[in-house]
N, C-alpha and C positions, 0 to 999 in steps of 0.2 A: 554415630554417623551424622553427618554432616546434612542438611535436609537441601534438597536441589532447586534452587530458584525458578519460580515460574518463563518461561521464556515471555519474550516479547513478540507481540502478533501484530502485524498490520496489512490491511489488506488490498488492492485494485480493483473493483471489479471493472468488465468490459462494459460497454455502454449500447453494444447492436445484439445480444450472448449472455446465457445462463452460468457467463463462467466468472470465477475469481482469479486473480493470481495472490496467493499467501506468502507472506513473508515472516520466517519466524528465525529470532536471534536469540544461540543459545547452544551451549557454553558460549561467553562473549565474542570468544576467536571464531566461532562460525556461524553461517547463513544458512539456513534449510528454505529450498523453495517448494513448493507445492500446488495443486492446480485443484479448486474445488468448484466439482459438477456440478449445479444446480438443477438442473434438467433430472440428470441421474442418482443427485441427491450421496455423492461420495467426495473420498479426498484420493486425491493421486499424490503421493510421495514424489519429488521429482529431486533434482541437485544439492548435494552439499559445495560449501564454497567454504575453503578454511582462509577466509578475507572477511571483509565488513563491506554489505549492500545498503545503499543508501535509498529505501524503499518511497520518501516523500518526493525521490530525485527520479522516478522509475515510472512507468506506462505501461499499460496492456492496450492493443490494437484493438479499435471496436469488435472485430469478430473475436478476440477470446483467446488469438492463434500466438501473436507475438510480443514479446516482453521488453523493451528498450530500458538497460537499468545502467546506474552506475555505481561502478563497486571499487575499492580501494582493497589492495591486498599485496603489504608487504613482498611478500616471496617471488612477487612474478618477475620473473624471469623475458618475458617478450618483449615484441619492437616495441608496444604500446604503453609500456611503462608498469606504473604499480597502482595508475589512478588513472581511472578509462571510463567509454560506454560503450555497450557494448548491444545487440540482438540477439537474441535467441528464439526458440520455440520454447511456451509455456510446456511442463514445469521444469526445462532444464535451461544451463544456462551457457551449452557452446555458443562458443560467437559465430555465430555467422555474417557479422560485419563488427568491425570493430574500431575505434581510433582513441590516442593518448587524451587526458585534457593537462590542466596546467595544477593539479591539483584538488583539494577538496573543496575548493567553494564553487567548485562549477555545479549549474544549477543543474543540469539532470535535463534528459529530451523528454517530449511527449509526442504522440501519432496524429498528424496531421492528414484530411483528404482532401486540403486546400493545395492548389498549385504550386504558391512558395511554401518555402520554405527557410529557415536558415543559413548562412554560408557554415556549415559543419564540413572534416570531409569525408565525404563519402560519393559513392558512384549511384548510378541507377540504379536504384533497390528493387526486386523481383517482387515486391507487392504492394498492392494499389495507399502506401499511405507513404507521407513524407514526414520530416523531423522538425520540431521547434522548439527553441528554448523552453524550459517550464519557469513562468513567469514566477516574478520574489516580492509574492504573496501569499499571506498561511493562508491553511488549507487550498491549497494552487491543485491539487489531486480532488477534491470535492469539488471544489468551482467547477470543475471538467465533466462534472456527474449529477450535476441539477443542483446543490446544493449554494443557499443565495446568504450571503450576511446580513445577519438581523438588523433591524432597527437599532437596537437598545447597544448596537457592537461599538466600542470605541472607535474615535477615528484616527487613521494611520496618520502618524508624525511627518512631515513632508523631508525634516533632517532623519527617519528611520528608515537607512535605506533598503536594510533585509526585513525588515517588518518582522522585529523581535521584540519590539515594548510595550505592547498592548497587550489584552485577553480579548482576542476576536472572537467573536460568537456565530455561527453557524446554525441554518435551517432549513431541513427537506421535508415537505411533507408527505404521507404518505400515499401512495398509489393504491387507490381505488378503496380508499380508506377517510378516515377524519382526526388522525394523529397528527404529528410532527414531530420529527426526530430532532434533537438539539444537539451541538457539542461546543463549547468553548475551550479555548488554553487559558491555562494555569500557568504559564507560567514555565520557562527554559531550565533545564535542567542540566548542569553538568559540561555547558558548552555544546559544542556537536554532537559529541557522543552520549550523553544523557544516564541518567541512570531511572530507579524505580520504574520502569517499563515505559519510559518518555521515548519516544519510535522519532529518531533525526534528534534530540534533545527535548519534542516538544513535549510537554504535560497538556493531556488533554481530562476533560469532564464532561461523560454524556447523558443526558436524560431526556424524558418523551412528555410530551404535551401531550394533555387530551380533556376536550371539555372542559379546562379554563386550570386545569390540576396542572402540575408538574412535578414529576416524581423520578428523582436520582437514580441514574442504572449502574453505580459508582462498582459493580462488579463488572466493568468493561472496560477494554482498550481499545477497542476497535466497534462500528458499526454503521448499517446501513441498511437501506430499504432491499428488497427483491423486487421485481417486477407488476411479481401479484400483491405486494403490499402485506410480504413474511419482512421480520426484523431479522437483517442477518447481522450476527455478531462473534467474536471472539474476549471470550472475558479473561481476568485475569488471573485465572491458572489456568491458561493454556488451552479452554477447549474451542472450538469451530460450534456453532450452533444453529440453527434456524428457528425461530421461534415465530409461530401462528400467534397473534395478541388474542386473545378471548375471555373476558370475566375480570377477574382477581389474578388467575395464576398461567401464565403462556402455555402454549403447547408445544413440545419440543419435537419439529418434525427430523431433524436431522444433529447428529453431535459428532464429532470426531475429537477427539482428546493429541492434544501433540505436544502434550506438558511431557510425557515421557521418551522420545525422540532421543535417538543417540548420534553424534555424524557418523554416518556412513557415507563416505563417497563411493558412486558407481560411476561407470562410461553413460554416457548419455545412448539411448538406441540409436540404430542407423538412420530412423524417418529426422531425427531432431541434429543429427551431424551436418544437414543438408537442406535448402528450402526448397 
């Protein structure tokens, strides 16, 4: 038998909200969305999408509630094409507003509580945030969540106009702690779609600062602070984690495994058909 590839994980969290929105790709042709509690310390299974979601291109609204992502997907059939963005409620993925773009290099919205906005189209959206390009700079989803580029970070090419020929470096330090989280790229993988669990094509590398050490967390693909200053992360076989830092070996307050995930697609319920 053939052994099944780790999926690929990345994550959003809200920025006002104990919540995440997860993104996990796998078998290749499909998207599993899911919404992880912090508060309640669970994962909520939400949408399959048998398309490709472009998760570095995608937002969660400060409170936690809505999802702006852009997703390509061969099959569709509607006005808006095969390559759109769309809204939803976290963790599924009806639209409840929706428009075409012109393709896959469009950069992806983010949620806005600033008055403008973009000329995107759309109407008067029924809740208090507006839409703006997500600027084309890596890690553009960190920058939005405290996280600042290091000193030591190469500096971008003024002729690179997507900012793909560097290894940017990245750093959040910990809440109400004395760590620091790091992540740099490695390095493009594979074009857009990437492979070896490169999330958009990128290759990333995370480890933590402490007291002058730094020491490789090179079993992750994803990570980030909590509020209270727990290490949230998704390593690379697949599982969701919360990790309290204490001593030599972490304490694992929370794990959810979604290496083993099959698509199922359901109906979204009636609260998430509707805002």
């Amino acid at each position: 038998m053939m052994q099944q590839a780790a999926p690929r994980i990345y994550c959003i969290p809200a920025t006002q909200a104990p919540v995440v929105a997860v993104f996990r790709r796998g078998p290749s042709n499909w998207t599993h969305l899911g919404r992880w509690d912090l508060a309640g310390q669970r994962y909520e299974p939400g949408a399959w999408l048998g398309g490709r979601i472009f998760p570095r291109r995608a937002d969660l609204s400060p409170d936690g509630q809505y999802l702006c992502y852009f997703a390509h997907k061969p099959s569709a059939t509607w006005e808006h094409g095969e390559a759109y963005v769309a809204i939803s409620k976290l963790p599924w993925l009806t639209a409840l507003h929706a428009f075409g773009t012109c393709g896959t290099w469009t950069r992806g919205y983010y949620f806005t509580e600033e008055d403008r906005s973009d000329n995107v189209p759309m109407e008067t959206l029924p809740i208090p945030y507006r839409l703006r390009s997500i600027p084309v700079v890596q890690f553009a989803n960190e920058r939005q969540r405290g996280w600042i580029e290091a000193e030591d970070s190469p500096a971008r090419d003024y002729r690179d106009a997507w900012d793909q020929h560097r290894n940017a470096r990245m750093r959040k330090p910990q809440p109400c702690g004395t760590r620091v989280l790091c992540v740099e790229s490695v390095g493009w993988a594979g074009g857009e779609f990437g492979v070896d669990q490169a999330v958009d094509g990128l290759n990333v590398r995370y480890s933590l600062e402490s007291n002058g050490d730094l020491d490789l967390l090179d079993d992750l693909q994803w990570a980030d602070w909590s509020r209270e200053g727990h290490l949230l992360v998704a390593t690379r076989s697949g599982r969701l984690q919360m990790r309290k830092l204490r001593g030599e070996s972490p304490e694992i307050l929370f794990e959810a495994d979604l290496s083993r995930l099959e698509p199922n697609p359901t109906p979204a319920p009636i609260w998430a058909q509707n805002w």
